[in-house]
C-alpha positions in Angstrom: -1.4 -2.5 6.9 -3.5 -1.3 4.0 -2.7 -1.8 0.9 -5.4 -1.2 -1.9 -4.9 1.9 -3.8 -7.7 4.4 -2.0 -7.2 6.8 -4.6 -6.0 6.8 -8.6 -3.5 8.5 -10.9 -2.0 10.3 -13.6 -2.9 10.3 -17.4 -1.3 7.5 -20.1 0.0 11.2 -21.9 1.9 12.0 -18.6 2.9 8.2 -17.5 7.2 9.1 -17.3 6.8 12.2 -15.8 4.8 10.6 -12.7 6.9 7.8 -12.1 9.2 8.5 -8.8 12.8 9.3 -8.8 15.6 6.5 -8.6 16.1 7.1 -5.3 15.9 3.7 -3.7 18.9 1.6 -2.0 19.2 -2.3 -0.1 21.2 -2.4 2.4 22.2 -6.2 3.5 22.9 -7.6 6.1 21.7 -4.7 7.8 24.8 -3.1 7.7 25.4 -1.9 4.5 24.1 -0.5 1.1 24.6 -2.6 -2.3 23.2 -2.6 -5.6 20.4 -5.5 -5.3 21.9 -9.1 -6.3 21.6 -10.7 -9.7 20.6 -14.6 -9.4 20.8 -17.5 -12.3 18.0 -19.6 -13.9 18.6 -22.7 -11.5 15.3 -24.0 -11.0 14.2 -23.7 -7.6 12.3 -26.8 -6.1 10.2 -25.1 -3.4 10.7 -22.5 -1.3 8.5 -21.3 2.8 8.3 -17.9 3.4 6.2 -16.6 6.5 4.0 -13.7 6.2 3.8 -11.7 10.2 -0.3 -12.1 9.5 -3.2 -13.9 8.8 -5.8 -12.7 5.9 -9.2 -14.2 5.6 -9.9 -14.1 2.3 -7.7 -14.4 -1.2 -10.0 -11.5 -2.6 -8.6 -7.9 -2.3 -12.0 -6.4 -3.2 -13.1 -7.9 0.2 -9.9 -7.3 2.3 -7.3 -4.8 0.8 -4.6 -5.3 3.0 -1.2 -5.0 1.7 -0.2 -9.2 2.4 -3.8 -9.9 0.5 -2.1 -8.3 -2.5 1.2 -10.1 -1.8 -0.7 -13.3 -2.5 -3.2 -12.1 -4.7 -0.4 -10.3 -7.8 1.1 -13.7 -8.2 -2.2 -15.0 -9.3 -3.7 -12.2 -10.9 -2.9 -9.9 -13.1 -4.1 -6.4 -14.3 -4.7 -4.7 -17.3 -1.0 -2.5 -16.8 1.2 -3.2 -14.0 3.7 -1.5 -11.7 7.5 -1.8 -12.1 9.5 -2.4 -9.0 10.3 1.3 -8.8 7.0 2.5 -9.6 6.5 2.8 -13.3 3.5 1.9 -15.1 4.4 -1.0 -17.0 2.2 -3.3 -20.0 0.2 -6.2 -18.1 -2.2 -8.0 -20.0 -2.6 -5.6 -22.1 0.7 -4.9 -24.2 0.0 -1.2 -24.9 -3.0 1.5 -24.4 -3.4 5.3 -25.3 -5.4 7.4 -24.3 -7.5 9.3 -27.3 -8.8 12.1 -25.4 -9.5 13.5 -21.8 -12.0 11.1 -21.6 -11.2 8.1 -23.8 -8.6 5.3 -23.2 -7.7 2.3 -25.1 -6.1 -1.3 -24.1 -4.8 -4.1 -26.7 -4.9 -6.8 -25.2 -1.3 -8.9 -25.7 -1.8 -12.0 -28.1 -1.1 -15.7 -26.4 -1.7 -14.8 -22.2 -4.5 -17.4 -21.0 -5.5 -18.6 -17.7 -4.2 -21.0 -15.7 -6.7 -23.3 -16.7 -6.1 -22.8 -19.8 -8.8 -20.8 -21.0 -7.7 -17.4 -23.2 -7.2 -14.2 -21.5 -10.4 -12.2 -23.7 -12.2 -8.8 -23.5 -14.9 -10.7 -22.2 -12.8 -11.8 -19.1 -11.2 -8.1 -19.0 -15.3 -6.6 -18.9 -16.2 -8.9 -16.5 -13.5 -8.1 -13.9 -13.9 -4.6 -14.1 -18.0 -4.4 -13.8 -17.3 -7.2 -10.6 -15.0 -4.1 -9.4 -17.3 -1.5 -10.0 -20.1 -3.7 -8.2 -21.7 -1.8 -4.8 -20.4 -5.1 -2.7 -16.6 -4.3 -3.7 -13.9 -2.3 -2.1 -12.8 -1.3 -5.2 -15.7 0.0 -6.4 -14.6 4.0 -5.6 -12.0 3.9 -8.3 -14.4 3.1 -10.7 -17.2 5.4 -10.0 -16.5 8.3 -12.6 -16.6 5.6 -15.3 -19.2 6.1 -17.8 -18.8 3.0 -19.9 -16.9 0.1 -20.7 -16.8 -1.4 -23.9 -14.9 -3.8 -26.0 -14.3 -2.3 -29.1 -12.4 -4.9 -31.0 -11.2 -8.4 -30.8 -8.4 -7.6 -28.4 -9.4 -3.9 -27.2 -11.2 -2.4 -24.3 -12.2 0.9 -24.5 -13.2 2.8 -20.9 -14.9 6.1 -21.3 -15.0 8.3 -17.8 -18.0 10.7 -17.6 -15.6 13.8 -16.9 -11.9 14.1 -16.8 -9.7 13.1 -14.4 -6.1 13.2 -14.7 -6.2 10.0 -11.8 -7.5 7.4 -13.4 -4.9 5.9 -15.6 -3.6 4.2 -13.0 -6.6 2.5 -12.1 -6.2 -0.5 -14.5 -3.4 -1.7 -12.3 -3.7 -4.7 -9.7 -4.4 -1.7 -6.6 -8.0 -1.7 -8.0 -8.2 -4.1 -10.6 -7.4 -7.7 -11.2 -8.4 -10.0 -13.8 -10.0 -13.5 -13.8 -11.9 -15.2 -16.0 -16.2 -14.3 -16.5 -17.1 -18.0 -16.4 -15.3 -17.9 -13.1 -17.0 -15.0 -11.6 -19.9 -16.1 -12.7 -20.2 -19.7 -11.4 -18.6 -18.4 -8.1 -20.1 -14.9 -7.4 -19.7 -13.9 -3.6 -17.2 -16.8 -3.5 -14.1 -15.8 -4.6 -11.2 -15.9 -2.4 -12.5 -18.5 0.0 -10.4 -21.9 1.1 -13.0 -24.1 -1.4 -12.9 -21.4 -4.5 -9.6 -19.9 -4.4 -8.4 -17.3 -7.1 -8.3 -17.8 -10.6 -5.9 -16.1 -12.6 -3.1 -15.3 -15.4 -0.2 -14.6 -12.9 3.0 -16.9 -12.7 1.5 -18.9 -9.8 -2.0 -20.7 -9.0 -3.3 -21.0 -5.5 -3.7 -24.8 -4.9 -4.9 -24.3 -1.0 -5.3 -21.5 1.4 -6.5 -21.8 4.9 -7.3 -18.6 6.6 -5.3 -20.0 10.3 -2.4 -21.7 8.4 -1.2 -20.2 4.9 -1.3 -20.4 1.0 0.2 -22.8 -1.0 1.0 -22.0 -4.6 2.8 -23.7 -7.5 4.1 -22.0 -10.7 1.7 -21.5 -14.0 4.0 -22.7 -17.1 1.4 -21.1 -19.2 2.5 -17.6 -17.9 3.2 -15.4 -20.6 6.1 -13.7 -18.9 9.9 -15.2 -18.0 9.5 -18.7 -16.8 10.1 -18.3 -12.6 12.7 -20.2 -11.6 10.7 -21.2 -8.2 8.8 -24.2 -9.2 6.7 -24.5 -5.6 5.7 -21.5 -3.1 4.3 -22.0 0.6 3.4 -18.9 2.6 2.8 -19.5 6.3 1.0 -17.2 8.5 3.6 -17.2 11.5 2.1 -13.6 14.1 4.4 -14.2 16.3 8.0 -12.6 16.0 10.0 -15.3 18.2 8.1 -17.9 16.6 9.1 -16.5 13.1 12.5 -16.6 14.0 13.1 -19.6 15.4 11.2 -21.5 12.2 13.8 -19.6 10.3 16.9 -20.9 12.2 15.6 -24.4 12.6 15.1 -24.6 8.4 11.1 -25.0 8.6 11.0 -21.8 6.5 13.1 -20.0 4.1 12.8 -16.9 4.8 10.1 -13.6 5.8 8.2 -10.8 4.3 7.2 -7.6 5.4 9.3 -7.8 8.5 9.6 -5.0 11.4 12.6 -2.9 11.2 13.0 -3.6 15.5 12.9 -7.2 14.3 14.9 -7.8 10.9 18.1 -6.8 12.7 18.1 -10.3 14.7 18.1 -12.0 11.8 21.1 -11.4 10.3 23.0 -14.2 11.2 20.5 -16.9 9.8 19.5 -14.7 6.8 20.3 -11.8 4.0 18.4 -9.1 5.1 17.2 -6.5 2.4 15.7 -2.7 3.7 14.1 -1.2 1.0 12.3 2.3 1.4 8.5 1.5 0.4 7.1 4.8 0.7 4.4 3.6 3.3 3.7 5.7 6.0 2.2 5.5 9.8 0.2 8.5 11.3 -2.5 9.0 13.3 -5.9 10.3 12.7 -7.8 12.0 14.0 -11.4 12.1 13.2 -12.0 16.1 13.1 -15.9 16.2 13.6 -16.3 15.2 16.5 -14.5 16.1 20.4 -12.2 15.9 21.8 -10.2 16.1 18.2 -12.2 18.3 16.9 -10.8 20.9 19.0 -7.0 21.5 16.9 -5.3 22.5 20.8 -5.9 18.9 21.5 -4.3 17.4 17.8 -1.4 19.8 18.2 -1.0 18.6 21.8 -0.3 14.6 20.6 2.0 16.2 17.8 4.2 17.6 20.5 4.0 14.8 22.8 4.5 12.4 20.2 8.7 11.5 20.3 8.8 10.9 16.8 12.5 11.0 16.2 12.7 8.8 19.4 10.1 6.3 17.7 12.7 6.1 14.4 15.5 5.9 16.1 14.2 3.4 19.4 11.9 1.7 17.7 12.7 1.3 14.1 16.6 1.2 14.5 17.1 4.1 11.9 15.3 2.1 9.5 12.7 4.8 8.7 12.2 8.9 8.4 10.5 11.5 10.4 7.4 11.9 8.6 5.9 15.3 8.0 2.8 14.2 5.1 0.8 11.4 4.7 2.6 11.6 1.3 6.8 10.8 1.3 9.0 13.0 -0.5 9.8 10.2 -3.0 5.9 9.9 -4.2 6.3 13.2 -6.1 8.9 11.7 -8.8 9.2 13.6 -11.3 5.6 16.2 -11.1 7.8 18.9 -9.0 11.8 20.1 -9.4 12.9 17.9 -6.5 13.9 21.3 -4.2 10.5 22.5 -4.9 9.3 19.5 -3.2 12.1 19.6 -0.6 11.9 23.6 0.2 8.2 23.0 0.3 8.3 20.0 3.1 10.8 22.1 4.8 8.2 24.6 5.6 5.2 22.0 6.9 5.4 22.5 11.0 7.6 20.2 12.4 5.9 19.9 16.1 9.2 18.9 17.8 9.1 16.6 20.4 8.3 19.0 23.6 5.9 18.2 26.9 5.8 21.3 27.8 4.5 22.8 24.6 1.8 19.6 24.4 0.6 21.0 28.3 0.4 24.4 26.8 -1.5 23.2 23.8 -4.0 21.4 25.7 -4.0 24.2 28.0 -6.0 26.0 25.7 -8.3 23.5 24.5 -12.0 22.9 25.8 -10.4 19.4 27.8 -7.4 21.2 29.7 -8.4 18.3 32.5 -7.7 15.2 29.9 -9.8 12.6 28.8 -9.6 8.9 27.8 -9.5 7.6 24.7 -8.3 3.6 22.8 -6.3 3.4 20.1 -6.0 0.4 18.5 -2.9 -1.5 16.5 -3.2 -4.7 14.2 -0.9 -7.8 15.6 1.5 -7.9 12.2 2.7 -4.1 13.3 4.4 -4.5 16.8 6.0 -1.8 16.2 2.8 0.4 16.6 1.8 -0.9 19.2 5.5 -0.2 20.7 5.2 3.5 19.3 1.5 4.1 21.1 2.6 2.5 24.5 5.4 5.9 24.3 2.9 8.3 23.2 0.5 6.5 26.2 3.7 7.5 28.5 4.1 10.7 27.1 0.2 11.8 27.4 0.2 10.5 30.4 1.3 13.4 32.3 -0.8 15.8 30.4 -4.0 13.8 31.7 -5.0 12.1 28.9 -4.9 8.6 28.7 -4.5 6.6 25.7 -5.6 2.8 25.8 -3.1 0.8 23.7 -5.0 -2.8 22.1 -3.9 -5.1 19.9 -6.2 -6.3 17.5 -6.0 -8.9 14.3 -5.1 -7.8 11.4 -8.3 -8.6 9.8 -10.3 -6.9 12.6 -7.9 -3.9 12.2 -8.9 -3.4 8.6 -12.3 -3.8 9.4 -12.6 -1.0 11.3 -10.4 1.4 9.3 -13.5 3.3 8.0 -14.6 7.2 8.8 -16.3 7.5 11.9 -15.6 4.2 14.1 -13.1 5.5 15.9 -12.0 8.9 17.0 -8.3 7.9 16.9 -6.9 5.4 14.7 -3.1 4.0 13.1 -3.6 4.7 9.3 -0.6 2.4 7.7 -0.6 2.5 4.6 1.7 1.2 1.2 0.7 2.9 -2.0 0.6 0.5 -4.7 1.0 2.6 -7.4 3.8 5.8 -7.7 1.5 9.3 -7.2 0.6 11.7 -4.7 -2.9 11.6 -5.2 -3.3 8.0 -4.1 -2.9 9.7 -0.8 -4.3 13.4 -1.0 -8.1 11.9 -3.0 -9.1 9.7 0.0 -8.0 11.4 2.7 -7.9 15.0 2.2 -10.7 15.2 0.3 -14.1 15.8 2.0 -16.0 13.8 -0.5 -14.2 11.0 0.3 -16.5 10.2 2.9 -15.7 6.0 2.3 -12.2 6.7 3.1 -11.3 10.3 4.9 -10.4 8.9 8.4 -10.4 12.8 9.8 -13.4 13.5 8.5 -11.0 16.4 7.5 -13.2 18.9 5.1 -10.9 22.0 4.0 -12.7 24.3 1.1 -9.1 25.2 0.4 -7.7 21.8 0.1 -10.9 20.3 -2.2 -10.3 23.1 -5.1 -6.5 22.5 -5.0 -7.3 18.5 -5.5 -10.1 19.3 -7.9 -7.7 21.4 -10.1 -5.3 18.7 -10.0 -7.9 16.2 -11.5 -7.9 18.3 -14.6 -4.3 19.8 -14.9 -3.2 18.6 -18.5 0.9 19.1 -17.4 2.5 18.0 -14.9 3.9 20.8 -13.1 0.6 22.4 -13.0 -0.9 18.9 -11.1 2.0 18.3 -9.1 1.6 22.0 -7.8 -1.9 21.7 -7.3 -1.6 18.4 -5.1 1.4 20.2 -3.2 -0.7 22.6 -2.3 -3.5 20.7 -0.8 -0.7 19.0 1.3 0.3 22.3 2.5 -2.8 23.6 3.5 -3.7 20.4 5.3 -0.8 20.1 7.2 -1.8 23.3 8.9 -5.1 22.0 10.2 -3.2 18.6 11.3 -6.1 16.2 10.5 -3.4 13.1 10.8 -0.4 13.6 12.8 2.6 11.5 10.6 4.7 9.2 12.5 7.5 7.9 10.0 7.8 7.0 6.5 9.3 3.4 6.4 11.1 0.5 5.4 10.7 -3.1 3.9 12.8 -6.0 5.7 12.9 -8.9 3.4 14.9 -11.5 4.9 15.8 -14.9 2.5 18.0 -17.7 3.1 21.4 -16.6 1.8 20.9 -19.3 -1.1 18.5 -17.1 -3.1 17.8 -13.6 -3.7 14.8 -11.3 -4.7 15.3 -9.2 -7.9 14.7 -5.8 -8.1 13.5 -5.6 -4.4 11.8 -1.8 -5.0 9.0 -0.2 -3.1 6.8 -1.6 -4.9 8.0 -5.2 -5.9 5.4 -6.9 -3.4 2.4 -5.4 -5.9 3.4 -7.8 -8.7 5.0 -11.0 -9.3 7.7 -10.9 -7.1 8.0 -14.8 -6.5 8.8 -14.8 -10.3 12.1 -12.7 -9.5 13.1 -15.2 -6.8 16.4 -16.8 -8.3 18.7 -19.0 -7.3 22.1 -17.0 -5.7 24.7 -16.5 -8.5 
């Protein structure tokens, strides 16, 4: 379920033209589509919401998973930050140009402080960014082309890059940067993020407890510089198990769910409002390209054929997802391409349809016509994975290959998503910010080598991405990124499963504003109201 922000976007001078279309409806109830419900100020004593996972650690630079960040963006805050929709927004700094193809300012806004107190100062701001640039950090790739960080007045940070690159703008948000205070990072240095340190941040909520087997318990910051939340007290509880999640819900003991399975949120209509909401993550496989048996393409194109993937949205995910022919959905291009460009170009990627006797014919041809064994692993908060390998396991079967399904933690999941560990592995991911190239950089990129699963290298491909880092319109970069998607699909380093949806469910006597793909990379517990 990762969710840190492996790659980095577009340029300030570009910023409306990235962000993605309007394209995103709620359905409640699971029945229907509505517009998203308005609330009213009525405070909100406390509220329990279960997570469907575990996370050891508070800290995103050492687990990026995309419930870290669900914890984590209430606390801390970023430099800019992501609308609900996708647009880059002002965060703690209330505005920022960019002077050249190099340069780019930040003001920092007057007033924000920590919730200890302290003021929010450039300081802080340099301090959190060389703790993400540090070698021990998983954030430390979106920093590397940075040549210097400076602050150049009493509320601005200059960042100079050491060449162009029409990515990084993006990179100030919380996907691969979050703020907290240098006397902090300091006195705890390896700590952070840990049930004694916690976080320490300028968000709407503070972390007063967190136990890696139990939850996090957080209570509002009225020193937030932003609309006062109405939810006064916050408990997340780490509940894995579906039945167990449901029954807490129609017992009371909680108030609701995040980040539930689409083959689970449709039994829990009767106890709560249920709220789809496309997210533009996606599931594939990958394949890791250097070395056999998938480094023979007869044998990737036989699992495309003999993966059901219509049968997986429609059996699995109740209709509560799309066949997915990219790593990147057709939502992620926004405004970069004329949307029938986009659509006439996924049109044309080759669909693989469902068909065992095309997979036979496939593997047929490869240097393992007999079969072979190999394990593919899913992380215990995505059942629905582990439901969707146990089909391909059937339908591989009776080619001769056979796939060993395991569960695995989420933790233990993450920990082995990294080049080379595996040569078959889930890749779920949720972009945190609104461009292409958070998904093209690390994994179609051959010097990606921290993050390209496939081990994919394409000569093709790397120019195409390279001449989207220095596009200066954006036609010219969304064409360039199209095109590395196109000529990667061809070589079919990751076979896409399904683009998906987000089940929120929340006792009928509140509702989440602006519930958008991207609403759980923020401070969404500050949009929890009280149901008009």
């Amino acid at each position: 379920m990762t969710g840190a922000a492996f790659g980095t976007l577009g340029a300030a001078v570009i910023l409306s033209a990235c962000s993605p279309q309007q394209k995103d409806t709620a359905a409640h109830g699971g029945t229907s589509e509505a517009t998203p419900a308005k609330g009213t100020d009525a405070p909100i004593d406390s509220l329990t919401l279960a997570l469907p996972s575990s996370i050891s650690t508070l800290d995103v630079s050492r687990e990026a998973g995309i419930l870290n960040y669900t914890v984590a963006a209430l606390v801390q805050e970023s430099l800019l930050s992501i609308s609900p929709t996708g647009r880059l927004e002002p965060g703690l700094a209330e505005k920022w140009d960019q002077l050249d193809a190099r340069t780019y300012v930040y003001t920092l806004r007057r007033g924000a402080v920590f919730s200890d107190g302290a003021p929010v100062t450039t300081d802080d701001v340099l301090a959190s960014i060389e703790a993400a640039r540090d070698t021990t950090s998983g954030l430390a790739y979106a920093w590397a082309n940075v040549a210097s960080v400076r602050a150049t007045g009493e509320r601005e940070v200059t960042i100079t890059l050491s060449s162009p690159d029409a990515a990084f703008s993006w990179t100030p948000t919380p996907g691969t940067l979050l703020i907290s205070s240098k006397a902090f990072l300091a006195k705890h240095k390896g700590k952070v993020g840990t049930s004694q340190t916690l976080l320490l941040g300028s968000g709407p909520y503070k972390v007063t407890s967190f136990a890696a087997d139990d939850g996090v318990q957080l209570e509002r910051n009225d020193a937030w510089w932003g609309r006062k939340p109405a939810l006064r007290s916050l408990k997340l509880s780490f509940i894995p198990d579906a039945g167990t999640r449901l029954v807490a819900m129609k017992s009371g003991s909680i108030d609701g769910a995040l980040d539930l399975p689409a083959d689970e949120a449709g039994s829990w209509t009767s106890a709560a409002e249920v709220t789809y909401t496309s997210d533009r993550s996606v599931v594939s496989l990958a394949f890791d390209t250097s070395r056999a048996p998938f480094d023979d393409p007869h044998v990737r194109k036989a699992f495309a054929y003999a993966a059901d993937r219509p049968g997986m949205v429609a059996g699995i995910l109740h209709g509560k997802a799309d066949v997915a022919t990219s790593l990147v959905s057709p939502e992620m291009w926004g405004d970069l391409l004329p949307a029938a460009d986009t659509e006439s170009a996924y049109a044309a990627l080759t669909p693989y349809p469902f068909g065992l006797d095309a997979a036979k014919a496939e593997l047929a041809e490869s240097a393992h016509k007999d079969g072979f064994t190999v394990e593919l692993t899913y992380p215990n908060s995505g059942p629905q994975l582990g439901t969707a390998a146990l089909a391909l396991a059937g339908s591989l079967k009776s080619l001769g290959i056979t796939l060993k399904v395991k569960e695995v933690t989420l933790e233990q999941w993450i920990a082995d998503l990294v080049p080379g560990r595996k040569p078959l592995q889930f890749l779920w991911y949720f972009p945190v910010t609104g461009d292409p190239a958070e998904l093209t950089n690390p994994y179609l990129q051959s010097s990606a080598t921290a993050t390209n699963l496939a081990h994919y290298r394409n000569t093709a491909v790397d120019r195409a991405l390279a001449a989207a880092t220095t596009a200066t319109g954006t036609a010219e970069r969304g064409r360039f990124l199209l095109d590395a998607v196109k000529a990667a699909a061809a070589d079919l380093p990751y076979l896409p499963l399904w683009w998906a949806q987000t089940a929120t469910a929340l006792s009928k006597d509140v509702v989440l504003e602006q519930p958008g793909p991207f609403a759980l990379v923020g401070p969404w517990a500050a949009r929890i109201r009280r149901t008009a």
